[in-house]
C-alpha positions as CSV (number, residue, x, y, z in Angstrom):
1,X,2.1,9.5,27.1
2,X,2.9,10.5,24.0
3,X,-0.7,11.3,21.4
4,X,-0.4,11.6,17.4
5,X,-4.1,12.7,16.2
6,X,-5.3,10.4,13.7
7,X,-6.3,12.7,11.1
8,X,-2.4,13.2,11.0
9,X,-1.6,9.3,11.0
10,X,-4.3,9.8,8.3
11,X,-2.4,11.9,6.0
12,X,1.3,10.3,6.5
13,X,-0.2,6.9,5.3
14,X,-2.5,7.8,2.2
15,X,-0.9,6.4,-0.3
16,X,-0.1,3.1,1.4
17,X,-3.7,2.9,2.1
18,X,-4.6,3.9,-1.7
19,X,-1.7,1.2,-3.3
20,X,-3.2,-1.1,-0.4
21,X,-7.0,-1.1,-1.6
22,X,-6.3,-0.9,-5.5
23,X,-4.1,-4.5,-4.6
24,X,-7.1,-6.1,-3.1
25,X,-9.3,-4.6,-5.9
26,X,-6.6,-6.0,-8.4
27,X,-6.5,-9.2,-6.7
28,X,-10.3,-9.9,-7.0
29,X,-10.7,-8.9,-10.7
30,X,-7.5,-11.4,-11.2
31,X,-9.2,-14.5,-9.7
32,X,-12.8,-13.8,-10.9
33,X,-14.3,-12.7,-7.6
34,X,-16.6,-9.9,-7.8
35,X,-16.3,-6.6,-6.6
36,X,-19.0,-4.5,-5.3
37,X,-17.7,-1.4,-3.3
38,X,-14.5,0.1,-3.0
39,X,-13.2,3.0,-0.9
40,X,-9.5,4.0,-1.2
41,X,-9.1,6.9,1.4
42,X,-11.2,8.3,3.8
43,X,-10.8,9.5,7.3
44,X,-11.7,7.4,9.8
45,X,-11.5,3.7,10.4
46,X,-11.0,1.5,8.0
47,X,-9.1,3.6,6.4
48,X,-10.3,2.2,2.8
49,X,-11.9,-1.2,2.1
50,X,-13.0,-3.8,-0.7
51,X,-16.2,-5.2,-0.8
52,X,-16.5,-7.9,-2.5
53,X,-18.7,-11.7,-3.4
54,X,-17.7,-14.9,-1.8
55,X,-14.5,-17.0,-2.5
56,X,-14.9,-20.5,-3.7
57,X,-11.1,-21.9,-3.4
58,X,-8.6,-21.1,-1.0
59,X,-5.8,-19.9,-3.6
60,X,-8.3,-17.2,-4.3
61,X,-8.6,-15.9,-0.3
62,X,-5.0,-16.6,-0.4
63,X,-4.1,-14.3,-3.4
64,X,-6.0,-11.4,-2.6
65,X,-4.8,-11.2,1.2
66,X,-1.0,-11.3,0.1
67,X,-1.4,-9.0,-3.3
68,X,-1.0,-5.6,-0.5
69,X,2.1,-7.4,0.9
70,X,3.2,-7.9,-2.9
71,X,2.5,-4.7,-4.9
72,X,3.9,-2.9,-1.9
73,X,6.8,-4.7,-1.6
74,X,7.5,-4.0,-5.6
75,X,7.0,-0.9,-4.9
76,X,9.7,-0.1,-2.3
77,X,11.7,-2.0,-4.6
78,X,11.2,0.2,-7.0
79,X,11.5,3.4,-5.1
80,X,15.0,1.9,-3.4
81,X,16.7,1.3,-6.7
82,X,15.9,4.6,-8.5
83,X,17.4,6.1,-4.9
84,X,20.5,4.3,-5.5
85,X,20.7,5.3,-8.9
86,X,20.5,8.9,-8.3
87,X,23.6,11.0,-8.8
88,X,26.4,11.8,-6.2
89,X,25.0,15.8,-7.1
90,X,21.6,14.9,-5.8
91,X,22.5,13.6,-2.5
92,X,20.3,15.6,-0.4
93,X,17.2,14.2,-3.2
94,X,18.5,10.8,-2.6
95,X,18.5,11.2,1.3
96,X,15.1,12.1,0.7
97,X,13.8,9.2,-1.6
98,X,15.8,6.5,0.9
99,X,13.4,7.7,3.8
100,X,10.5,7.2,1.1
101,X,11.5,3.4,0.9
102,X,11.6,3.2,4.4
103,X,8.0,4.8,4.7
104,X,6.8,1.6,2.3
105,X,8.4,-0.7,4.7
106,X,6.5,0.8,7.6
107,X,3.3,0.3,5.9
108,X,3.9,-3.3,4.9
109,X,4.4,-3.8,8.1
């Protein structure tokens, strides 16, 4: 069996965790629910959280579950068309940035 510590998984995934958290945090300051307690990044598990009051309506809950699956989206989005844009002299760059847009796929997923 194959073991990857989890202060490495830790590492790889920071910025999905960071974007991740600041969308829930977004989310909530959007629909009106307050927020008490964010962390963005720390080891150990949860990796970052959002604490915040109670939801009254169901389009709130709904909003700021999915905002993560939205911003992050958008953001691979981004990062995929300025990839495609780069010029033929930068391939190995471009090779680079691709894999970057596949690293926000994986932690949509």
């Amino acid at each position: 069996m194959f073991f990857i510590p989890s202060e490495l998984i830790a590492i790889l995934t920071f910025p999905g965790v960071i974007v991740h958290e600041f969308a829930h945090k977004s989310a909530c300051q959007h629909v009106g629910v307050p927020v008490y307690e964010v962390c963005y990044f720390r080891f150990g598990n949860p990796a970052g959280y959002v604490k915040h009051g109670a939801v009254q309506r169901y389009g709130q809950a709904f909003l700021i579950d999915v905002a993560p699956l939205i911003v992050n989206s958008l953001l691979a989005f981004i990062i995929f068309i300025f990839a495609v844009n780069i010029p033929e002299s930068y391939m190995y760059y471009r090779a680079n940035l691709s894999l970057c847009f596949v690293y926000e796929i994986i932690l949509i997923v």
